[in-house]
C-alpha positions as CSV (number, residue, x, y, z in Angstrom):
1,X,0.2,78.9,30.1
2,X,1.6,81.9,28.1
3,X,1.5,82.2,24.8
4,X,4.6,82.2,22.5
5,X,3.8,83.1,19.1
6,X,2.5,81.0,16.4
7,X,4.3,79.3,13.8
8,X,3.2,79.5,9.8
9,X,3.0,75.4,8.1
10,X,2.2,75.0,4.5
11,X,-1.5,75.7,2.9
12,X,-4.1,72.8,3.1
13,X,-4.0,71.3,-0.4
14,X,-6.8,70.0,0.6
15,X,-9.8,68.7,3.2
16,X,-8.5,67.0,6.5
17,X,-6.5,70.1,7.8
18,X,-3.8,68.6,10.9
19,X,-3.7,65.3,13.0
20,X,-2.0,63.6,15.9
21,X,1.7,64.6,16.1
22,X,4.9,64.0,18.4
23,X,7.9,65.3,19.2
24,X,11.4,63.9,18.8
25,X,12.8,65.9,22.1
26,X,16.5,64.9,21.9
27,X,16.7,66.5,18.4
28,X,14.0,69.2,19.4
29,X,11.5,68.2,16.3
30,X,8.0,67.8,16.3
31,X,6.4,65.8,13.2
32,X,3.0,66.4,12.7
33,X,0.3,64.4,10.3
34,X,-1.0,67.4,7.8
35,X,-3.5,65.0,6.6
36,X,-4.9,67.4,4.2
37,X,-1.1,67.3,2.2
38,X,-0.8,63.7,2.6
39,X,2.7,64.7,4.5
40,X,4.2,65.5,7.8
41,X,5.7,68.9,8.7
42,X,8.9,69.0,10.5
43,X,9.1,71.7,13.4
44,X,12.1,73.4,15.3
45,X,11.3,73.3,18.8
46,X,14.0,75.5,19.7
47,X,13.0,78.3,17.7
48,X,9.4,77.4,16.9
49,X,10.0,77.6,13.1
50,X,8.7,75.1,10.1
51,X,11.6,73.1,8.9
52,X,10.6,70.6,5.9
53,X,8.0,68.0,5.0
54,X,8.0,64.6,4.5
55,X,5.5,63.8,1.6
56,X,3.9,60.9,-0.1
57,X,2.0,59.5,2.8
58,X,-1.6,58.9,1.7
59,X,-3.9,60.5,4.4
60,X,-1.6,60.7,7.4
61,X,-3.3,60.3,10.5
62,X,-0.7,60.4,13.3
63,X,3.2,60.5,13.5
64,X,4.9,59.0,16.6
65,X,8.9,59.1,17.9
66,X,10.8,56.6,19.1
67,X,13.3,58.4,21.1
68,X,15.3,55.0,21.9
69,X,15.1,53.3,18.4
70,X,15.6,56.9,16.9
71,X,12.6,56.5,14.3
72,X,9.6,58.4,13.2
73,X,6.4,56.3,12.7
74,X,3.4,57.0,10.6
75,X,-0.1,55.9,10.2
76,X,-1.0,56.3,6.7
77,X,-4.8,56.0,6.8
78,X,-5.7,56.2,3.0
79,X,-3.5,53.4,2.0
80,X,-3.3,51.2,4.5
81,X,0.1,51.4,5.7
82,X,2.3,52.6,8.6
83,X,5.5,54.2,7.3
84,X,9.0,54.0,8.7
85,X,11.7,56.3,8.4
86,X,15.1,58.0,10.2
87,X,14.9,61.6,11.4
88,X,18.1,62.1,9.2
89,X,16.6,60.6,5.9
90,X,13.2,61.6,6.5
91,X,12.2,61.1,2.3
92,X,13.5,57.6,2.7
93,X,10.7,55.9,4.0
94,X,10.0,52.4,4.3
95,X,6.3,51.4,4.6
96,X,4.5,48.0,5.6
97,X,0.7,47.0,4.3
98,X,-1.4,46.8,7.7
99,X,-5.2,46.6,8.7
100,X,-7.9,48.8,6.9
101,X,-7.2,52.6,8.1
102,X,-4.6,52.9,10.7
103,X,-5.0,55.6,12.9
104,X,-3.3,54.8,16.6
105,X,0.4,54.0,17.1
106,X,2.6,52.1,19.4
107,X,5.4,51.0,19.8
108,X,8.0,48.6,22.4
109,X,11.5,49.9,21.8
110,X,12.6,46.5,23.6
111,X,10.5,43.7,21.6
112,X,10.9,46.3,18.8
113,X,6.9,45.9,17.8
114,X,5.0,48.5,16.6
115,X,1.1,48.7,17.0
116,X,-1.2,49.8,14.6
117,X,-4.9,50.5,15.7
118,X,-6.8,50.0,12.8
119,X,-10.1,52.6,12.7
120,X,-11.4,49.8,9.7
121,X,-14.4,50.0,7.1
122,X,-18.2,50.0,8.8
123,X,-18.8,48.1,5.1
124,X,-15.6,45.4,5.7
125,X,-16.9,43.1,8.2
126,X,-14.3,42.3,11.3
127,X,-12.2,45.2,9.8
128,X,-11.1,47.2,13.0
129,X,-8.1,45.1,14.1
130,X,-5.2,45.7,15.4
131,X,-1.7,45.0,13.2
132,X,1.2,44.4,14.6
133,X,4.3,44.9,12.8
134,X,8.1,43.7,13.4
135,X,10.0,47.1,13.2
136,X,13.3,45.5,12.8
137,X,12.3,43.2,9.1
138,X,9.8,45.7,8.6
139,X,6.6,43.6,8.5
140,X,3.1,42.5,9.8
141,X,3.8,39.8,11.9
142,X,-0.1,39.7,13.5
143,X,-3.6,40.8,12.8
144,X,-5.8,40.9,16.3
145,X,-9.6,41.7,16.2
146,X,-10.8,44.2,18.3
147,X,-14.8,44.5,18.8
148,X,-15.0,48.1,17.3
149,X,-13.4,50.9,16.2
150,X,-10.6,51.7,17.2
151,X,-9.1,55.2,18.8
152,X,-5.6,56.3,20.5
153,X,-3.4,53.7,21.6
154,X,0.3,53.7,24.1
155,X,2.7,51.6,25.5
156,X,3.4,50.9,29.1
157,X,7.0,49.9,29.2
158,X,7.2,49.0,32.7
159,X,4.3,46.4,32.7
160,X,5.4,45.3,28.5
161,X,1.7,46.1,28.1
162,X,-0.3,48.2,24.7
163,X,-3.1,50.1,25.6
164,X,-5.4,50.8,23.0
165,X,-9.2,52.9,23.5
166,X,-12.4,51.3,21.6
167,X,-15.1,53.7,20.7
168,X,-17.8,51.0,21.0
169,X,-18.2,49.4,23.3
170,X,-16.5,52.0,25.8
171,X,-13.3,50.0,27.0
172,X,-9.5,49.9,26.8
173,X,-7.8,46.6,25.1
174,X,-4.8,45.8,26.8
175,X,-2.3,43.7,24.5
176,X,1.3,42.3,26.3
177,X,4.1,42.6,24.2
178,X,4.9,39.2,24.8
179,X,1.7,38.0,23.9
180,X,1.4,40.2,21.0
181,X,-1.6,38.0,18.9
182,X,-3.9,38.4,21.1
183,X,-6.1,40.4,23.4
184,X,-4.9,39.9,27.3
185,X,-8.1,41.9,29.0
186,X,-10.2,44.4,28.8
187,X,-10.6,47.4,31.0
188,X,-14.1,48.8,30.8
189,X,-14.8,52.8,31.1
190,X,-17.7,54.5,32.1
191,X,-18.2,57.2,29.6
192,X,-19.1,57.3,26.1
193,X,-16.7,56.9,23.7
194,X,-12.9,56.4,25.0
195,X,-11.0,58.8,22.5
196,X,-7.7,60.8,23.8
197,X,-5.5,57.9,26.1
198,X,-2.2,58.5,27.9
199,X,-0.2,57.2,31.0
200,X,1.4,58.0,34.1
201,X,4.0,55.3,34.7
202,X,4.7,56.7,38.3
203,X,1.6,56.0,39.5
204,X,0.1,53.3,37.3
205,X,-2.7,55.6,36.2
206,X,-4.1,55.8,33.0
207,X,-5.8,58.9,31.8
208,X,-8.7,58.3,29.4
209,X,-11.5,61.3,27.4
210,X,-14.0,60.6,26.3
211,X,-16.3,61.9,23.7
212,X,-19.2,62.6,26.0
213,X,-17.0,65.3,27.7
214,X,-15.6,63.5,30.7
215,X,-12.3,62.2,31.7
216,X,-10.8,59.5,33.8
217,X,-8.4,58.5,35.5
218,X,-7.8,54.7,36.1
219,X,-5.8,52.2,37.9
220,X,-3.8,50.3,34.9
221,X,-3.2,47.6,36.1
222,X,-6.7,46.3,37.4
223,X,-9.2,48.6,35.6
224,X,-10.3,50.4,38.8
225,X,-11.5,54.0,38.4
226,X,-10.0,56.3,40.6
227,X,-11.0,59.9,39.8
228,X,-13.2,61.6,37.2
229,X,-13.3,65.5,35.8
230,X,-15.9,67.1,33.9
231,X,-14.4,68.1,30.2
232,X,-15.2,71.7,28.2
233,X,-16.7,69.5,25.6
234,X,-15.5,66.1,23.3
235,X,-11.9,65.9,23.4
236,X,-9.2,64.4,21.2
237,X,-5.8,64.4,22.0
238,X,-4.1,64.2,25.5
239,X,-0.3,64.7,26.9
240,X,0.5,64.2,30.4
241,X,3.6,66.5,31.4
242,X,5.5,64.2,34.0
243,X,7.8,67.1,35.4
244,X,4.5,69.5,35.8
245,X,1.8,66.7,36.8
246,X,0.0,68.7,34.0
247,X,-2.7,66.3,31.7
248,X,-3.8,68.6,28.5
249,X,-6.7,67.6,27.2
250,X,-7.9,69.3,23.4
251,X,-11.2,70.2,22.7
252,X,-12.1,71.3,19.2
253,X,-15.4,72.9,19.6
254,X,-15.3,75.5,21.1
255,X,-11.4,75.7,20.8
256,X,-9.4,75.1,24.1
257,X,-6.8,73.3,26.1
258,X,-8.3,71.8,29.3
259,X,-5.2,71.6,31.9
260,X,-5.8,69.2,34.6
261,X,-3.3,68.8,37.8
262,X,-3.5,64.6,37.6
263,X,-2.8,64.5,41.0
264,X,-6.3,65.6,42.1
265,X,-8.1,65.4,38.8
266,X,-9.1,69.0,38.8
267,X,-9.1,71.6,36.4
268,X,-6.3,74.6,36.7
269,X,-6.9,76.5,33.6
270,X,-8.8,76.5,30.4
271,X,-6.9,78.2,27.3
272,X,-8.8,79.5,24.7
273,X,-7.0,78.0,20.8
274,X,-9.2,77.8,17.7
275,X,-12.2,76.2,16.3
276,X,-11.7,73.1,15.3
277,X,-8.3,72.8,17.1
278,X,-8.5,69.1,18.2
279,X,-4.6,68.3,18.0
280,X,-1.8,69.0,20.0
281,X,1.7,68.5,20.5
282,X,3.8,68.4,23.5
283,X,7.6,68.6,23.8
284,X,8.9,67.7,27.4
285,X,11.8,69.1,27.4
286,X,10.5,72.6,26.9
287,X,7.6,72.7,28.1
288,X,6.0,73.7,25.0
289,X,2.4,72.6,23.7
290,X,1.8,73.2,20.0
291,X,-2.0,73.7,19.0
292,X,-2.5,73.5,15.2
293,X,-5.8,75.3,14.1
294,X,-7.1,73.9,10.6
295,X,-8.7,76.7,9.7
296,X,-5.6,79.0,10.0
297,X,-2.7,76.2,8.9
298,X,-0.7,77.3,11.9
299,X,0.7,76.0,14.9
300,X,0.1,78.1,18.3
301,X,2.6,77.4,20.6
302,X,2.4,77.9,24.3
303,X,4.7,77.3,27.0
304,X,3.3,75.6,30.7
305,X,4.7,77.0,34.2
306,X,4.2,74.6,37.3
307,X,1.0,75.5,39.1
């Protein structure tokens, strides 16, 4: 990957420093949680320059875009709620009470359900749940148990399933959309502590790290593992680049991207980032990753080549 030039985002107001983010690649933005300003910053993607914040959102923990419903979603972890809002009205945001610390987000641009994986209190018994909110009257419409806490989540559109990684015990809830108060299955994984999750929907693989330091690759639709890779250490967020067959994999400590070619599971390069650099960004239309490094409130951005 080469290496662009970084990009400078507001100061930390305070502890929590960047978290999951997601770009908007039809209006080339990216919106990323900046947990530790209770806001999300608003990048260019065409010319890799901070645009505007969207404040007020009580320990932000993830953004996610909804190319076809042309939304932003937000998981605001310190009050409880997911917020709602239009890329052209970004201040005018409409938020919905859901389980105890959203973190995870989902959504069905068909049924128009958004998921919320909900990380919960360890002193709120049955608190990690999973809340699952009507987008279009803007309001929890179910409240589904999970049997921990609760880590990245998707959406497979083409079998109308949610996939959503538990840290303990190590497995992948799998909710159907048209089912969506209650648990279908479960898809056990064999490493500790399913974390970073994303999807393949050519193949029907899902790509799961975990925090032990090793990734997986697995059939979606019956559980099977198919391939495994060894990780640089515990990971965080994945993004699997369709055009590229690219998975990258972040790794805060030490600071690096792990790039994997999906096809064979296998390691192509290891870029050094930052310390602490456990988030990333990816826009598919350019190619471009975004790393943002807590400890410098900046976003690195590189851009990938096919190997």
């Amino acid at each position: 990957m080469k290496f662009l030039g970084s990009i400078e985002l507001p100061e930390h107001k305070a502890a929590g420093g960047f978290d999951h983010a997601a770009v908007h690649a039809a209006a080339g933005r990216l919106y990323v949680a900046h947990t530790g300003n209770d806001a999300v910053d608003v990048i260019d993607c065409e010319q890799d320059r901070y645009l505007s914040s969207v404040r007020g959102l009580k320990g932000v923990a993830g953004a996610l875009v909804s190319e076809e419903l042309g939304l932003v979603f937000t998981s605001n972890r310190g009050e409880d709620t997911v917020g709602i809002l239009q890329p052209d009205h970004p201040q005018n945001v409409r938020k919905v009470a859901v389980g105890v610390r959203p973190n995870g987000l989902a959504v069905d641009p068909e049924t128009k359900l958004l998921l919320a994986a909900n990380v919960g209190n360890p002193d709120i018994p049955a608190s990690t749940t999973l809340s699952m909110v009507d987008v279009r009257r803007s309001e929890l419409i179910h409240s589904i148990p999970v049997p921990g806490r609760t880590r990245w989540t998707i959406f497979d559109r083409q079998s109308g399933c949610f996939f959503v990684n538990i840290a303990e015990p190590y497995q992948i809830v799998v909710v159907r959309a048209a089912e969506p108060d209650r648990v279908a299955r479960t898809i056990s994984v064999p490493g500790r502590g399913p974390h970073g999750l994303d999807l393949d929907p050519a193949t029907g693989r899902l790509f799961c790290a975990c925090d032990e330091g090793k990734l997986f690759a697995l059939e979606a639709a019956s559980g099977t593992v198919l391939l495994r890779a060894e990780l640089s250490g515990t990971p965080d967020v994945i993004f699997f680049n369709a055009a590229f067959k690219h998975l990258y994999v972040a790794v805060g400590d030490p600071g690096v991207i792990d790039v994997f070619d999906t096809d064979r599971l296998e390691r192509v390069e290891t870029i050094p980032t930052a310390k602490g650099a456990h988030t990333l960004g990816f826009d598919p239309t350019r190619n471009k990753i975004y790393v943002f490094e807590p400890g410098s409130h900046r976003a690195a951005v590189y851009q990938d080549e096919p190997t």
